[in-house]
VEXTORGU-701933 format. One line per 4 residues: their letters; for each residue x, y, z of C-alpha. Coordinates in Angstrom, 2 decimals. Example, Ala and Ser with C-alpha at 12.3 -4.5 7.8 and 13.67 -1.06 7.14 Angstrom:
as	12.30:-4.50:7.80  13.67:-1.06:7.14
This chain:
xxxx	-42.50:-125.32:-83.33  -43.66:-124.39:-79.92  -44.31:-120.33:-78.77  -41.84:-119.40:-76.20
xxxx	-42.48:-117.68:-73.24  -41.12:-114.87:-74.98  -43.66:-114.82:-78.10  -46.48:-115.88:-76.00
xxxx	-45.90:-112.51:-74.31  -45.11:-110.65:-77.38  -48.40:-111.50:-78.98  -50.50:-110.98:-75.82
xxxx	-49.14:-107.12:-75.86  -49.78:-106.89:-79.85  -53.34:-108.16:-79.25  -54.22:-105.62:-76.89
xxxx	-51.94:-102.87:-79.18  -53.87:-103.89:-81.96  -57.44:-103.97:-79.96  -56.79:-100.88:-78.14
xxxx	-55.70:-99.08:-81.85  -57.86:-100.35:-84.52  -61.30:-100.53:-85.54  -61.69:-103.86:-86.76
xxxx	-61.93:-105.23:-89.59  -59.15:-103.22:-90.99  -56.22:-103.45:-93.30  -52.90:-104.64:-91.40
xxxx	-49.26:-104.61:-93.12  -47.47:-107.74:-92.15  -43.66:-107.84:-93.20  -41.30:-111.05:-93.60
xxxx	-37.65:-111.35:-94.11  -36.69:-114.72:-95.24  -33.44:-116.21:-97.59  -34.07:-115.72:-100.78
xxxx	-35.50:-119.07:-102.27  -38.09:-119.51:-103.87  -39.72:-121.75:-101.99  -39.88:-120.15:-99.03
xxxx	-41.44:-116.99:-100.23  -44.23:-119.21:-101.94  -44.32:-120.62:-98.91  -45.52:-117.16:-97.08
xxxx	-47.63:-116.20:-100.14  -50.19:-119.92:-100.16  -50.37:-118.87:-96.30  -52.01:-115.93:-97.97
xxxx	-53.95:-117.05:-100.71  -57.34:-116.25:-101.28  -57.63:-113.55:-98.73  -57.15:-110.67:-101.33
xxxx	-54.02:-110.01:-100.11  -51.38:-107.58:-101.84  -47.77:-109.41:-101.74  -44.70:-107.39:-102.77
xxxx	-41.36:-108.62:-102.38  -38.24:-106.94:-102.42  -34.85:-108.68:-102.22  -32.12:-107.21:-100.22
xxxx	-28.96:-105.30:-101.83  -26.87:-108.45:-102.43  -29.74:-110.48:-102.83  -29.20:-112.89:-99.91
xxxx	-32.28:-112.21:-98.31  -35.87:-111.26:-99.83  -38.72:-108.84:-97.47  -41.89:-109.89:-98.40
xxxx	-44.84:-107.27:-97.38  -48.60:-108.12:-97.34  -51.20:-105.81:-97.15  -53.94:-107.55:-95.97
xxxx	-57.71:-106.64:-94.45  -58.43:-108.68:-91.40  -61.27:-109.33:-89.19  -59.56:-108.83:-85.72
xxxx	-56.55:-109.10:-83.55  -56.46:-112.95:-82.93  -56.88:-112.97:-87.13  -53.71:-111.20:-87.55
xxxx	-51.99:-113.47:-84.90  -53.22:-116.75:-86.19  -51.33:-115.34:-89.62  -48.22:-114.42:-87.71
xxxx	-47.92:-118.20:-86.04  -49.02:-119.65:-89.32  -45.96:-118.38:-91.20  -43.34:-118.60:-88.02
xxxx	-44.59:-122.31:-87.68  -44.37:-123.36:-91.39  -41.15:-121.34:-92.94  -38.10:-122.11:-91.95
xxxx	-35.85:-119.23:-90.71  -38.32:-116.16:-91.38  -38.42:-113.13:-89.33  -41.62:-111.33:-88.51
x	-40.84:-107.49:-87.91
């Protein structure tokens, strides 16, 4: 899936949010909402794995859709974007908030 002008921009002001912010490395809080299969959450968490991540995962009150939090420490600003285009690229349907 190809960035949009749209996300291209969005990241380019959360990079220099997050640069201007932070004192890097750091810990960052990213936070999914994706239907709740199974497979797509285990998607998100193997994007994750072995980077000592926390993953908690709530499903919504009629458990249709699942929000899927990792706390995560990471190096810099392009880190946490890389992560963010990882998991928009390779799950189907998620939202990043």
């Amino acid at each position: 899936m190809d960035n949009t002008p749209d996300q291209d921009e969005f990241y380019k002001k959360l990079k220099v949010q997050l640069s201007e912010s932070t004192i890097w490395p750091s810990e960052y809080l990213y936070k999914f909402i994706v239907i709740s299969e199974t497979s797509k959450i285990t998607q998100i968490e193997s994007i994750f794995d072995n980077t000592g991540a926390v993953i908690s995962t709530k499903e919504s009150k009629n458990g249709k859709y699942t929000s899927v939090s990792i706390n995560v420490i990471m190096k810099n600003p392009d880190a946490v974007i890389s992560k963010y285009l990882e998991v928009t690229n390779n799950v189907e349907g998620v939202i990043s908030l």
